[in-house]
C-alpha positions as CSV (number, residue, x, y, z in Angstrom):
1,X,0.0,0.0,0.0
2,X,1.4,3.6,-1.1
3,X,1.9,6.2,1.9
4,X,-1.0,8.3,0.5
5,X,-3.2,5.3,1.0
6,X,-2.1,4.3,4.3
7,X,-2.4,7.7,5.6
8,X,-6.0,8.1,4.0
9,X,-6.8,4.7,6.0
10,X,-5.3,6.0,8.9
11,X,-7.6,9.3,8.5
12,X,-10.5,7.8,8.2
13,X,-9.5,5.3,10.7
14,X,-9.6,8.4,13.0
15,X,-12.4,10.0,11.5
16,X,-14.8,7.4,12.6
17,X,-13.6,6.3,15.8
18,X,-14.3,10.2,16.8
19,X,-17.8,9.6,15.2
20,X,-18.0,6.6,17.2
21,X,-16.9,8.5,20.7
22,X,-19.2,11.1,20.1
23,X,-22.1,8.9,19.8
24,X,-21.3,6.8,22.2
25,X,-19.6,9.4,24.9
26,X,-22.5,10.0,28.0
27,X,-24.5,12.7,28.5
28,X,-22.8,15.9,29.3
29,X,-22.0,16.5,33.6
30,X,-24.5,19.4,34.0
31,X,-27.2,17.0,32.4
32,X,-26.1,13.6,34.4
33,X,-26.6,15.9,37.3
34,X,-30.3,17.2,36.4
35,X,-31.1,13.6,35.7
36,X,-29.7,12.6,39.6
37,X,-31.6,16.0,41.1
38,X,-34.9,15.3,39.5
39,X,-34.6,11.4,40.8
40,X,-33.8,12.6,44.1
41,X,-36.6,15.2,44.0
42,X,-39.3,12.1,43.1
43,X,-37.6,10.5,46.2
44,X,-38.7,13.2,48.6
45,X,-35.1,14.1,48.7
46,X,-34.8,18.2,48.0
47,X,-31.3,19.2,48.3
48,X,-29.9,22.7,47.9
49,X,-26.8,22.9,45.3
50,X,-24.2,22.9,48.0
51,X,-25.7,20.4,49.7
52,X,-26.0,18.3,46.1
53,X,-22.4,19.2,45.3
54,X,-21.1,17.6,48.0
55,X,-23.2,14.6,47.8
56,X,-21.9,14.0,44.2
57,X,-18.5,15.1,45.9
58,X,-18.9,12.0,48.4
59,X,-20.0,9.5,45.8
60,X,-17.3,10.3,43.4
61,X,-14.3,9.8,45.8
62,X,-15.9,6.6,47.0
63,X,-16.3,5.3,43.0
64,X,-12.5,6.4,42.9
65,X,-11.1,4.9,45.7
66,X,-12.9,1.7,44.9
67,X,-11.5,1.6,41.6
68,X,-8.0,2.9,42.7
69,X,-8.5,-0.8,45.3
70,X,-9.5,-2.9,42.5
71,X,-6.7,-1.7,40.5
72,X,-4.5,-2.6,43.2
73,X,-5.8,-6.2,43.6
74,X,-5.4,-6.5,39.9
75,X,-1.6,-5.9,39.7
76,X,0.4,-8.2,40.4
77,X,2.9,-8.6,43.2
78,X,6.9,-8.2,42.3
């Protein structure tokens, strides 16, 4: 394959893997958090922003440091 052709392939390679991600990719943070309010609000559960920050806050670092465990138990040992 000539260079033109492999760097055409490689283009359009790229071109749809970004189509790909951006259909694919979820739904923007300020929406994801609307969607989690308005749950919370059929719950009974009416949280001012600050308040709502935080909680998002708190369930972040524990998704993290679950994953940052996980990780851990995944490597293996030198």
């Amino acid at each position: 394959m000539s260079r033109v052709n492999s760097v055409l392939a490689l283009l359009g390679g790229a071109a749809i893997g970004a189509i790909i991600a951006l259909l694919l990719a979820p739904a923007k943070g300020e929406d994801t958090r609307e969607k989690i309010s308005e749950v919370l609000r059929e719950k009974g559960i009416n949280l001012n922003k600050e308040e709502f920050n935080k909680l998002i806050d708190a369930i972040e670092s524990r998704f993290r440091k679950k994953d940052a465990e996980e990780a851990a138990i995944e490597e293996p040992e030198e």
